[in-house]
RODO-2510 file (C-alpha; in nm, 4 decimals, decimal comma):
residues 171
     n   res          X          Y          Z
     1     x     8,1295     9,2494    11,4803
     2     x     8,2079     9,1736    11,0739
     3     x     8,5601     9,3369    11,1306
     4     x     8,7537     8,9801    11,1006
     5     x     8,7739     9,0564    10,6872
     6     x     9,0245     9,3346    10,8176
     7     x     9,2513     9,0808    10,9527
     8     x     9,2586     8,8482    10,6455
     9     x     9,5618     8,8541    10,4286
    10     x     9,4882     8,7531    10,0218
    11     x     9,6883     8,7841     9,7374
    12     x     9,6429     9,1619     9,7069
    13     x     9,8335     9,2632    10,0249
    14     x    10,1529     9,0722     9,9561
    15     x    10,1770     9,2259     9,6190
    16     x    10,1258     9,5439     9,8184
    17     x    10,3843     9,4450    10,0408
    18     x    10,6318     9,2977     9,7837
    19     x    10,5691     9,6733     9,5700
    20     x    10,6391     9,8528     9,8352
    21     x    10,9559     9,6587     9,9309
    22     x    11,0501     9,6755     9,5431
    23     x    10,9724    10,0895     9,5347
    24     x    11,2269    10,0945     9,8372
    25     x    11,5004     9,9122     9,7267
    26     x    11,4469    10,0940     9,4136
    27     x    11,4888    10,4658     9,5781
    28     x    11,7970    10,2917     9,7744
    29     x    11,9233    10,2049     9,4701
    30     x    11,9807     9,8254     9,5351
    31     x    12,1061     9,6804     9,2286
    32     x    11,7962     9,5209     9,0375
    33     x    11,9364     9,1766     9,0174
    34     x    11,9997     9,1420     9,3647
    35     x    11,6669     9,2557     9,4668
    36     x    11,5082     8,8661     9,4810
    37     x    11,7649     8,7745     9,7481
    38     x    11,7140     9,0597     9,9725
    39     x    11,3366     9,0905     9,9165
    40     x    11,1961     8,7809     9,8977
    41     x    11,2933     8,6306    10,2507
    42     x    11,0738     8,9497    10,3958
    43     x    10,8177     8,8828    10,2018
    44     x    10,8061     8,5148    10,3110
    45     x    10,8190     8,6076    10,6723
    46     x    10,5560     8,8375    10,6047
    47     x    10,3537     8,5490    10,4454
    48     x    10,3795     8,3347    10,7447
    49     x    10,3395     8,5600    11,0325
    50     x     9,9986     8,6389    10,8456
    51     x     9,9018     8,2743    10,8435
    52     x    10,0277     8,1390    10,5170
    53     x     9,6835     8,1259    10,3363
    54     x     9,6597     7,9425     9,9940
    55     x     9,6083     8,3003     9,8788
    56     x     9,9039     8,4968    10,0458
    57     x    10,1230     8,1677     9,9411
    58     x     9,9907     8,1520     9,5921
    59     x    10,0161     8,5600     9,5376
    60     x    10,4174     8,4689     9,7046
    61     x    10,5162     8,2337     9,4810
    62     x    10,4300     8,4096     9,1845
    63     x    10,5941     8,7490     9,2987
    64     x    10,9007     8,5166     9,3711
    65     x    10,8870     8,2992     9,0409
    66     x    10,8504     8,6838     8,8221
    67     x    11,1373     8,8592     9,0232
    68     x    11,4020     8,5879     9,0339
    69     x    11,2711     8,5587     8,6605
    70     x    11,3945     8,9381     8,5590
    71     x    11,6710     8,8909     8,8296
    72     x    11,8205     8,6341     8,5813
    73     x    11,6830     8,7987     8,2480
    74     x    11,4417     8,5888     8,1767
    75     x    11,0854     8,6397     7,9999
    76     x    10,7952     8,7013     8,2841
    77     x    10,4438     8,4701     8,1921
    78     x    10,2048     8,5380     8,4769
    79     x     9,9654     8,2389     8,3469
    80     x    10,3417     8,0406     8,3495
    81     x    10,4086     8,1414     8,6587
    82     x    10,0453     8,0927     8,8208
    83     x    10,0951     7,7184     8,6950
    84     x    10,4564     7,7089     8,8418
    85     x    10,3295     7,8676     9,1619
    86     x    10,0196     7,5812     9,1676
    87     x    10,2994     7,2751     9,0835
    88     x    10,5886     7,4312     9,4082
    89     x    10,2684     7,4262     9,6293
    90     x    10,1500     7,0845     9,5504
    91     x    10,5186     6,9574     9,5761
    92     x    10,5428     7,0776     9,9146
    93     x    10,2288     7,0187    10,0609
    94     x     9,9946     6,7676     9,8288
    95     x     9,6634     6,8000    10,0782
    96     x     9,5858     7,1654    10,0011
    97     x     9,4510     7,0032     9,6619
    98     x     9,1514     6,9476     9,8679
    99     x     9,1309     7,2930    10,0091
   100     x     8,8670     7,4937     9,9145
   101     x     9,0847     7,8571     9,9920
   102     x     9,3885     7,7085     9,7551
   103     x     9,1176     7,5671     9,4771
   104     x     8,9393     7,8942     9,5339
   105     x     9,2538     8,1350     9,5289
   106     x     9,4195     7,9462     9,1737
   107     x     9,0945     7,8932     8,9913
   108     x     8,9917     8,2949     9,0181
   109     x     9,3529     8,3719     8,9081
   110     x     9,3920     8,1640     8,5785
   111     x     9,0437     8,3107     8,5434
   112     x     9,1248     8,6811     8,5646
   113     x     9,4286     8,5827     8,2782
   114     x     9,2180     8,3923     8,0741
   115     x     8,8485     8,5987     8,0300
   116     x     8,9672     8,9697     8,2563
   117     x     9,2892     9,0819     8,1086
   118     x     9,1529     8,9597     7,7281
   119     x     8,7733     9,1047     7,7904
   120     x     8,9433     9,4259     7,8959
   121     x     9,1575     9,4480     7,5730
   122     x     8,8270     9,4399     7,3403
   123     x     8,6390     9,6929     7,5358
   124     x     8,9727     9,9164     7,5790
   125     x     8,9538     9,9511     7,1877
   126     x     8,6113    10,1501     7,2767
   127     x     8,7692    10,3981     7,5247
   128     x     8,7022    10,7447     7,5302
   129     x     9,0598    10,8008     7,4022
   130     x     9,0497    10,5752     7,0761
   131     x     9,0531    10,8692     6,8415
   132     x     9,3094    11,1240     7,0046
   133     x     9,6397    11,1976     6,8877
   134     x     9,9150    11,0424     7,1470
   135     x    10,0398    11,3383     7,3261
   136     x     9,7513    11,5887     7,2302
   137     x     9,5062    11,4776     7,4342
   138     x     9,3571    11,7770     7,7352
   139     x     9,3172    11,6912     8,0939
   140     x     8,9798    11,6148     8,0319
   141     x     9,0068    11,3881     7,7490
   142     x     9,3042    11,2334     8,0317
   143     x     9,0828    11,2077     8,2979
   144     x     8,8147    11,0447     8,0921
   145     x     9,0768    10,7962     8,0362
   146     x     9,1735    10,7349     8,3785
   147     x     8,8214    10,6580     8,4538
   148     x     8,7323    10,4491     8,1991
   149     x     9,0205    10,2393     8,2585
   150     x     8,9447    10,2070     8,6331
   151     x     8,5838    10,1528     8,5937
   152     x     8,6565     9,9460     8,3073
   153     x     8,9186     9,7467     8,4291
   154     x     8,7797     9,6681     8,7750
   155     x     8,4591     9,5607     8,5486
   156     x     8,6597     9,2724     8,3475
   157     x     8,8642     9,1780     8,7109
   158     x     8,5015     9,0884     8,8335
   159     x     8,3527     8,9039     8,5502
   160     x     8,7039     8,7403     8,5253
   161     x     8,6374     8,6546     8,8556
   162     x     8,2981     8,5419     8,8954
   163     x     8,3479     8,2903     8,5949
   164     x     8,6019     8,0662     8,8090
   165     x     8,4033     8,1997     9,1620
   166     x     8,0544     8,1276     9,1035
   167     x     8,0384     7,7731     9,0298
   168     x     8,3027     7,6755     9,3173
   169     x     8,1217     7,8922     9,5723
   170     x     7,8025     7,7341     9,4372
   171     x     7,9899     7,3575     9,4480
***
C-alpha cells in the first residue's frame, strides 16, 4: 500500500524523541547535568525497539556524544561528534562499513555540515531582514523572516543532501 515509510525510524525521530524527553525534564526541572543519565537509556530503548537502523543509531550517538558533552561542560562540534558517532559504531560492529543505510545515513550528514549549514549562511546574508534595525522590525517584516528562513533553510538541507545522496544512490 506505500504506507511502510510510516513505520521507518531515521535520524529525525530520535532527535524528536530525545527533544521531547529534554523539554520534559526541563519543565520537571531535572538538574541539567544529570539529564544524560536519565535520558539517554530511554532513548536507547527507543532506538532498539524501532530496529536500530544505521540512521536511528547514528542520529543516537550523536545526541548522546552532545549531551554528556554539556553534561560535563564541554564544547559541542556536531561534525566532531558525527565522526565520533561513525568511529563507536565501527568499534562495535565493523560490518555495517559495508552497509549501504549506515554509508548512506553518515555520508548525507557530514554533507549537510559541510555544503547546507555553510550555503545557508551566504544566502542568509540576502534575507528579507538584512537591513532592519534588531528589535524594530513589524510582523510582516517577521514573518517574511520566518519564511525565508524555512524555505531557505530546507533549500540548503536538500542540496546539502543531494551532494553526498546522489552519487551513492546512483553507485
Amino acid at each position: 500500500t506505500g504506507t511502510m515509510h510510516i513505520f521507518a525510524i531515521s535520524g529525525l525521530h530520535v532527535g524528536f524523541v530525545a527533544g521531547m524527553i529534554y523539554m520534559a525534564m526541563g519543565l520537571l526541572r531535572i538538574n541539567w547535568r544529570i539529564q544524560p543519565l536519565i535520558a539517554l537509556p530511554i532513548v536507547y530503548v527507543y532506538v532498539c525497539a524501532c530496529g536500530g537502523r544505521p540512521s536511528a543509531m547514528r542520529a543516537f550517538g550523536m545526541i548522546a556524544i552532545v549531551w554528556l558533552a554539556l553534561a560535563l561542560g564541554r564544547g559541542v562540534r556536531p561534525f566532531g561528534s558525527l565522526v565520533l558517532a561513525a568511529c563507536v559504531a565501527l568499534a562495535i560492529a565493523p560490518q555495517n562499513v559495508f552497509d549501504a543505510g549506515f554509508t548512506l545515513s553518515y555520508c548525507i550528514v557530514a554533507s549537510l555540515f559541510v555544503y547546507g549549514i555553510p550555503l545557508y549562511g551566504h544566502i542568509k546574508k540576502y534575507g528579507p531582514n538584512r537591513f532592519a534595525a534588531i528589535g524594530s522590525e513589524t510582523f510582516w517584516q517577521k514573518l517574511k523572516y520566518a519564511a525565508f528562513t524555512f524555505f531557505g533553510g530546507s533549500l540548503c538541507i536538500s542540496i546539502g543532501a543531494f551532494f553526498a545522496g546522489a552519487p551513492l544512490s546512483a553507485h
